[in-house]
Jmol script that loads the backbone (N, CA, C; Angstrom):
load data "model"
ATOM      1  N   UNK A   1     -36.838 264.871   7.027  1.00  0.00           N
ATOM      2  CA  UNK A   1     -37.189 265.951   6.121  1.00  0.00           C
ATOM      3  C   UNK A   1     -37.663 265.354   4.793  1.00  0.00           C
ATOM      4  N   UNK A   2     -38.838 265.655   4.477  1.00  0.00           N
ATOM      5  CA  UNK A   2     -39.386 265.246   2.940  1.00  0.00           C
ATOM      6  C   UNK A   2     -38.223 265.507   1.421  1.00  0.00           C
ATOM      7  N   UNK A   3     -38.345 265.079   0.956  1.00  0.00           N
ATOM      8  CA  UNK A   3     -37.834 265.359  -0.851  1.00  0.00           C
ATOM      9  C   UNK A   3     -37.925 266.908  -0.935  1.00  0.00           C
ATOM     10  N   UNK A   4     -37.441 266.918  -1.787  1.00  0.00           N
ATOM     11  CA  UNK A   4     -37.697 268.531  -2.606  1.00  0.00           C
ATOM     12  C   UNK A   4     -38.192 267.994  -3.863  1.00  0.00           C
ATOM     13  N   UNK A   5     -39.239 268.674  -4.181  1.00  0.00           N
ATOM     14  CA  UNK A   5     -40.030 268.665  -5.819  1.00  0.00           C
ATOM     15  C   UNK A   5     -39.100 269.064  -6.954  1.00  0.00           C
ATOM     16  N   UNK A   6     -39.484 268.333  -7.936  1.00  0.00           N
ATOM     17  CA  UNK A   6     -38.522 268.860  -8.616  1.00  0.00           C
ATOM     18  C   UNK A   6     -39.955 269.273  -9.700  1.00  0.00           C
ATOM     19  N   UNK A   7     -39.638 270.653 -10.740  1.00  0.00           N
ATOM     20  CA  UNK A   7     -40.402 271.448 -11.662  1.00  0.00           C
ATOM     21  C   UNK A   7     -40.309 270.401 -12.393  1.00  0.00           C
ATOM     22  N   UNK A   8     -40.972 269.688 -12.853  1.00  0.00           N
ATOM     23  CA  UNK A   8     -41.125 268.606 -14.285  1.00  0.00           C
ATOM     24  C   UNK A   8     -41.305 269.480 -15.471  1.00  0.00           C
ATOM     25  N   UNK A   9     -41.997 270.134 -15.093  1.00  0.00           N
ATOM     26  CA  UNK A   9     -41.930 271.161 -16.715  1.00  0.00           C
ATOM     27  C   UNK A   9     -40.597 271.715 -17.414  1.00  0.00           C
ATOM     28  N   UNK A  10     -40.109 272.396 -16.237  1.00  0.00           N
ATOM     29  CA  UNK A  10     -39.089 272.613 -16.511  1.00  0.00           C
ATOM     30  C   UNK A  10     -37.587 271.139 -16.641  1.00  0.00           C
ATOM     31  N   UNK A  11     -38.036 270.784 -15.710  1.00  0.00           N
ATOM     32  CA  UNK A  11     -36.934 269.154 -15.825  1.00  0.00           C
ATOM     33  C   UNK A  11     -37.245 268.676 -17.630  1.00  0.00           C
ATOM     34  N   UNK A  12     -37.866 269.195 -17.919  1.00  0.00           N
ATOM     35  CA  UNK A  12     -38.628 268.643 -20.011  1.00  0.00           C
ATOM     36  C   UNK A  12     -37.681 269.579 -20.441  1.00  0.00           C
ATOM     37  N   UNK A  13     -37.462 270.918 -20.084  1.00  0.00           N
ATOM     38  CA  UNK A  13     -36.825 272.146 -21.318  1.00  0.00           C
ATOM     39  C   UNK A  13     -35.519 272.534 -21.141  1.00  0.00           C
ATOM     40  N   UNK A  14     -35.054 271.829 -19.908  1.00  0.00           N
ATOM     41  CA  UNK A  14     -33.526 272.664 -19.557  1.00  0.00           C
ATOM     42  C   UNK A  14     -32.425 271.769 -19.088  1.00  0.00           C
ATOM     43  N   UNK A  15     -31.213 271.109 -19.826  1.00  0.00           N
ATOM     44  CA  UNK A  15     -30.310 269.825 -19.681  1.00  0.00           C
ATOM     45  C   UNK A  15     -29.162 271.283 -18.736  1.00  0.00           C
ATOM     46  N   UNK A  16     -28.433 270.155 -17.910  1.00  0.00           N
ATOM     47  CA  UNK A  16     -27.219 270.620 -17.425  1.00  0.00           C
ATOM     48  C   UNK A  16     -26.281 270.053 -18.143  1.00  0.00           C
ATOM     49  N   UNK A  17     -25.335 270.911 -18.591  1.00  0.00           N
ATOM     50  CA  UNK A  17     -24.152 270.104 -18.961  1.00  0.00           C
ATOM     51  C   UNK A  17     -22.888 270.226 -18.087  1.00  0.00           C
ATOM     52  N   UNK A  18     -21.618 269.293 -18.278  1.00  0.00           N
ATOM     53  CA  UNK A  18     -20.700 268.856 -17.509  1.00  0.00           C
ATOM     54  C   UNK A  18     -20.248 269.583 -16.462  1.00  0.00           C
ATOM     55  N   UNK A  19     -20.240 270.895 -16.858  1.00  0.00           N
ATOM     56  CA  UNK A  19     -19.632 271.719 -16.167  1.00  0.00           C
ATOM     57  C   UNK A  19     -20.670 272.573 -15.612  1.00  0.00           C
ATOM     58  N   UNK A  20     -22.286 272.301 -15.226  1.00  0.00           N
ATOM     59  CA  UNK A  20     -22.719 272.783 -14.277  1.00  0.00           C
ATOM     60  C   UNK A  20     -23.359 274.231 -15.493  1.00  0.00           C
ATOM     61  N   UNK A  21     -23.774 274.057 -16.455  1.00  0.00           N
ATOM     62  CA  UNK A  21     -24.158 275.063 -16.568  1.00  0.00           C
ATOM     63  C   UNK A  21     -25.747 274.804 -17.788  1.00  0.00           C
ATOM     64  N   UNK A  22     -26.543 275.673 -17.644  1.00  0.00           N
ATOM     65  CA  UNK A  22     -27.761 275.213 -17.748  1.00  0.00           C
ATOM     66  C   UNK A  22     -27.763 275.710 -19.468  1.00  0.00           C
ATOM     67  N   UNK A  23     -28.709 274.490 -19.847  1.00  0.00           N
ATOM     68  CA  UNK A  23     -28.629 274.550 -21.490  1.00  0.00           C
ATOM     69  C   UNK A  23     -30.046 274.273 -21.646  1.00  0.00           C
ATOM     70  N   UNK A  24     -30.702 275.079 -23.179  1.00  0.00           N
ATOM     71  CA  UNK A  24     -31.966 274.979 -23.193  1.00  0.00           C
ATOM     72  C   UNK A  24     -31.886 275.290 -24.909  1.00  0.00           C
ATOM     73  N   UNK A  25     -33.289 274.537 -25.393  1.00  0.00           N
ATOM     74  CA  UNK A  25     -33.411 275.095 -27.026  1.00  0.00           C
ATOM     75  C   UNK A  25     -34.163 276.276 -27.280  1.00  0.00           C
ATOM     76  N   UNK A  26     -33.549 276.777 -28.225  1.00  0.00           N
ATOM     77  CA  UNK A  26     -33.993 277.882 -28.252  1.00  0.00           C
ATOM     78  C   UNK A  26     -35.229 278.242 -29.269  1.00  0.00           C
ATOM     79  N   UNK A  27     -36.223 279.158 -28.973  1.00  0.00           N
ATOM     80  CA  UNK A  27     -37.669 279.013 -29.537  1.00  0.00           C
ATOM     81  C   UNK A  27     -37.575 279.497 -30.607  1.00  0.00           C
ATOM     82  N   UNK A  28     -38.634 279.211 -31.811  1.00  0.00           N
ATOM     83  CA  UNK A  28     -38.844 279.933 -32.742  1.00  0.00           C
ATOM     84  C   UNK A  28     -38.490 279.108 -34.284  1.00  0.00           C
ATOM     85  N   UNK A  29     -38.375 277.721 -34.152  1.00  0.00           N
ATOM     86  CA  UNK A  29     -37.527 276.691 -35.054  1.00  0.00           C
ATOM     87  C   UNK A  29     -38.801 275.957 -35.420  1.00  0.00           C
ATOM     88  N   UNK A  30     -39.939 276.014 -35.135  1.00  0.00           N
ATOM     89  CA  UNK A  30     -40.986 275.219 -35.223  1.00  0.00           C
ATOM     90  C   UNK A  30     -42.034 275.431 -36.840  1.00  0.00           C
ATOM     91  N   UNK A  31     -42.501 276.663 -36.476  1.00  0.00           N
ATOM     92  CA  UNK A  31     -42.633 277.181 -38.084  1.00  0.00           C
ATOM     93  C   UNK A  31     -42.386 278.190 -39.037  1.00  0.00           C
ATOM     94  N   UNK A  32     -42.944 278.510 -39.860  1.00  0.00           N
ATOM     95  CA  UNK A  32     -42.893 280.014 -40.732  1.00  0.00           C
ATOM     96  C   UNK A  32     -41.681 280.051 -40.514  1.00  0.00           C
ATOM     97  N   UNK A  33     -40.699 278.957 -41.568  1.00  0.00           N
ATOM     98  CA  UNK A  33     -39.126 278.820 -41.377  1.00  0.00           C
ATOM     99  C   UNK A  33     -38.732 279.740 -42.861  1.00  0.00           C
ATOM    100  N   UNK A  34     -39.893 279.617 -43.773  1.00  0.00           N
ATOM    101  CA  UNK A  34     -39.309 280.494 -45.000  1.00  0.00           C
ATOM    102  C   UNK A  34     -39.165 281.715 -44.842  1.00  0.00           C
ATOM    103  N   UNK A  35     -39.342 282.997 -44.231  1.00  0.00           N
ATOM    104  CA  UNK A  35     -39.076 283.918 -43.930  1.00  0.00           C
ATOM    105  C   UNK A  35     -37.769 284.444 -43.192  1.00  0.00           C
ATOM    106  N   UNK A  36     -37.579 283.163 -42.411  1.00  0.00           N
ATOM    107  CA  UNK A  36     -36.079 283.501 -41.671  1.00  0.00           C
ATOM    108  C   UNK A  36     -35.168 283.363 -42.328  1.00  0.00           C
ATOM    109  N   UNK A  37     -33.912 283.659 -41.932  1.00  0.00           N
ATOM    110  CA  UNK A  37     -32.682 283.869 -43.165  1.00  0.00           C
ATOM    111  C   UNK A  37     -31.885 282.617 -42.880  1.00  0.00           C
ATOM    112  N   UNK A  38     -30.748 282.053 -43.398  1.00  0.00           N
ATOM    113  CA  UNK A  38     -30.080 281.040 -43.174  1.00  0.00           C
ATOM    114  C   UNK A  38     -29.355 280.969 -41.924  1.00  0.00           C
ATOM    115  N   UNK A  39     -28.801 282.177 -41.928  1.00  0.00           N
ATOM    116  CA  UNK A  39     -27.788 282.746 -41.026  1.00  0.00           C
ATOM    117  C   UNK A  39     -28.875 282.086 -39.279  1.00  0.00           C
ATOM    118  N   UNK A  40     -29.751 282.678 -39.379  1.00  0.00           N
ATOM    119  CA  UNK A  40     -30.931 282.930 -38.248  1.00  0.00           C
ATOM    120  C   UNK A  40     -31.613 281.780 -37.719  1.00  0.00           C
ATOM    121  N   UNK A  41     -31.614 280.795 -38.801  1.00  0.00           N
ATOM    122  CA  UNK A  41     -32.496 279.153 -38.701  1.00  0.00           C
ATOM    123  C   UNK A  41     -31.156 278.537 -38.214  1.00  0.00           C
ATOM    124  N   UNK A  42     -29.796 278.645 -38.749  1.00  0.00           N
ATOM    125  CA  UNK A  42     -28.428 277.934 -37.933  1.00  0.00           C
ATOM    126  C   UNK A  42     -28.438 278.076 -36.501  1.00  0.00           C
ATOM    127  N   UNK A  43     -28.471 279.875 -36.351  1.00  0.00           N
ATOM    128  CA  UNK A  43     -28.147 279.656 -35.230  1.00  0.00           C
ATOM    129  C   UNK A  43     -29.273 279.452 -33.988  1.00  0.00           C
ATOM    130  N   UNK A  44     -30.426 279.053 -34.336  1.00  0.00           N
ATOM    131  CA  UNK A  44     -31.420 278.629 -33.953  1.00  0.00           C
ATOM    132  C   UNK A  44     -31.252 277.176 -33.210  1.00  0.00           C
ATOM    133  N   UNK A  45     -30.649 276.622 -34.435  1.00  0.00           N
ATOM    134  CA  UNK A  45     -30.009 275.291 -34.165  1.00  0.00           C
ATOM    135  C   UNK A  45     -29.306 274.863 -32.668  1.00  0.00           C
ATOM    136  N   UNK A  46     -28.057 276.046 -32.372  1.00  0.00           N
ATOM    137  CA  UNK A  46     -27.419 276.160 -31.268  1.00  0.00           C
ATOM    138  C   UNK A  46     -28.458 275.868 -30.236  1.00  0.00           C
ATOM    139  N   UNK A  47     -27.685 275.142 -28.934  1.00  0.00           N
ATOM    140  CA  UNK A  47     -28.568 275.850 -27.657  1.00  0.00           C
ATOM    141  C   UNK A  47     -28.468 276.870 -27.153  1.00  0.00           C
ATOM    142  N   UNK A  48     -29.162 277.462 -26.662  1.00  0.00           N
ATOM    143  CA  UNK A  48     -29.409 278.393 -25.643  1.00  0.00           C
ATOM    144  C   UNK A  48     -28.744 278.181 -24.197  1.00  0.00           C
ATOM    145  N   UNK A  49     -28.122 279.352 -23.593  1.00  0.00           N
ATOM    146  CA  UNK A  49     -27.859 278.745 -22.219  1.00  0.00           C
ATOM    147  C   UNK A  49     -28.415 280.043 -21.239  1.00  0.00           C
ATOM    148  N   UNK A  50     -28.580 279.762 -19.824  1.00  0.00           N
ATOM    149  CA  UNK A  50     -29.428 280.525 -19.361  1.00  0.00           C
ATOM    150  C   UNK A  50     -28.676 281.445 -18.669  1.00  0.00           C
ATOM    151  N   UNK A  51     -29.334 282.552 -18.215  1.00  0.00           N
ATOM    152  CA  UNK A  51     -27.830 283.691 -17.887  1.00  0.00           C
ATOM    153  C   UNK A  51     -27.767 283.568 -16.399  1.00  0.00           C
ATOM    154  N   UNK A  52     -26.341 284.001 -16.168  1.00  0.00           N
ATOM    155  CA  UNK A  52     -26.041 284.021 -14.297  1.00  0.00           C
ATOM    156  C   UNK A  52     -27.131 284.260 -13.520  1.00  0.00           C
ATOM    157  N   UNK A  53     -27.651 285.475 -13.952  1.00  0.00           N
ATOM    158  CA  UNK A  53     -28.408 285.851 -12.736  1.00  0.00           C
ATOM    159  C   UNK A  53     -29.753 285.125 -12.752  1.00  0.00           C
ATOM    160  N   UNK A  54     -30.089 283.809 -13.726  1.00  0.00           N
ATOM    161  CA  UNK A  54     -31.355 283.399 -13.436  1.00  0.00           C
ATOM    162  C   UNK A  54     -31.125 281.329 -13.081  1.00  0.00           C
ATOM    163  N   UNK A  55     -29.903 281.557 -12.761  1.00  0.00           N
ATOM    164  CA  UNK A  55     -29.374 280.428 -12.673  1.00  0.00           C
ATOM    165  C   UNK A  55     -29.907 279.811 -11.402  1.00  0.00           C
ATOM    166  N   UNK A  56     -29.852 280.689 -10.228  1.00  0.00           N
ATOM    167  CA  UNK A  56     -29.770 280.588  -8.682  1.00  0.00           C
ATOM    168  C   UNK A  56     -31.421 280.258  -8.659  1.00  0.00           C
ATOM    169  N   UNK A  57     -32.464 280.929  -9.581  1.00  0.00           N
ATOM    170  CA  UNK A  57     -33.698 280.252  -9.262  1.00  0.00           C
ATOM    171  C   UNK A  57     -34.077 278.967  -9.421  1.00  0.00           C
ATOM    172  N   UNK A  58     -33.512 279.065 -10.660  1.00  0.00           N
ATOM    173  CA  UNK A  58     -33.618 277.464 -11.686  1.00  0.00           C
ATOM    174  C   UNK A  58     -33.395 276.352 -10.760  1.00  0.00           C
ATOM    175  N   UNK A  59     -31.811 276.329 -10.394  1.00  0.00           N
ATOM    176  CA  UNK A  59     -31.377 275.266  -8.736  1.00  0.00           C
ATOM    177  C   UNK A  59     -32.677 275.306  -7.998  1.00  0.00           C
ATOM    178  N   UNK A  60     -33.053 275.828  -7.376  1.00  0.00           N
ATOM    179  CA  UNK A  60     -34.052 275.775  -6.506  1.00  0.00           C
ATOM    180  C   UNK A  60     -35.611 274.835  -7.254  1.00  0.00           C
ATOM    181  N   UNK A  61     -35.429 274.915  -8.521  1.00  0.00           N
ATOM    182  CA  UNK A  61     -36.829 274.427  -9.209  1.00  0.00           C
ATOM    183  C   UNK A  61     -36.438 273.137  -9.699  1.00  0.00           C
ATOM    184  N   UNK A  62     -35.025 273.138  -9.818  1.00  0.00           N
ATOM    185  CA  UNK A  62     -34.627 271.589 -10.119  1.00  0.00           C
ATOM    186  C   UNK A  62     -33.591 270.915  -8.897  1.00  0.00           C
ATOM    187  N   UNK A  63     -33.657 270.751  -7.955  1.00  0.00           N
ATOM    188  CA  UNK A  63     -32.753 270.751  -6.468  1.00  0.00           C
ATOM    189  C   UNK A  63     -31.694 269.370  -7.185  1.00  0.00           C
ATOM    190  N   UNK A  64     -32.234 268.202  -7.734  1.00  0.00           N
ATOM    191  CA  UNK A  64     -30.928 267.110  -7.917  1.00  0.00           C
ATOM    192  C   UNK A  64     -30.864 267.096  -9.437  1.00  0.00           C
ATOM    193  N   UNK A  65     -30.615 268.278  -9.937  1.00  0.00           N
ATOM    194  CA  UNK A  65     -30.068 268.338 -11.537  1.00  0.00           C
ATOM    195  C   UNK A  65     -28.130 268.213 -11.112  1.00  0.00           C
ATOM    196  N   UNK A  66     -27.564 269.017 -10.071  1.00  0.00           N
ATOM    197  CA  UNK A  66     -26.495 268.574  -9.817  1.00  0.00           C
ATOM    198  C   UNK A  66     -26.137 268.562  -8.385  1.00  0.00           C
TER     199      UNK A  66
END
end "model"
wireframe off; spacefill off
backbone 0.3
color backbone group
């Protein structure tokens, strides 16, 4: 049986962490930062993580992330 492909695009935007759960940055940190509020550019900062129900595709687009 051949490999499974893995999405490289996506393998660039989305880390797994320890416990199996998918982490990504979140958009909008790049420019026109003076308008946003402090509060809003922090939590910008945070990652992003991706929700249950879009988890089960993601596996399939990245097969040896875990």
């Amino acid at each position: 049986m051949p490999k499974m492909k893995t999405s490289r695009s996506l393998a660039k935007r989305i880390r797994f962490t320890a416990r199996g759960k998918l982490k990504h940055a979140k958009s909008g940190r790049s420019h026109l930062l003076s308008k946003k509020g402090r509060k809003r550019k922090l939590d910008l900062r945070r990652p992003g993580f991706v929700a249950k129900v879009d988890r089960e595709k993601i596996r399939k687009l990245l097969p040896y992330g875990l």
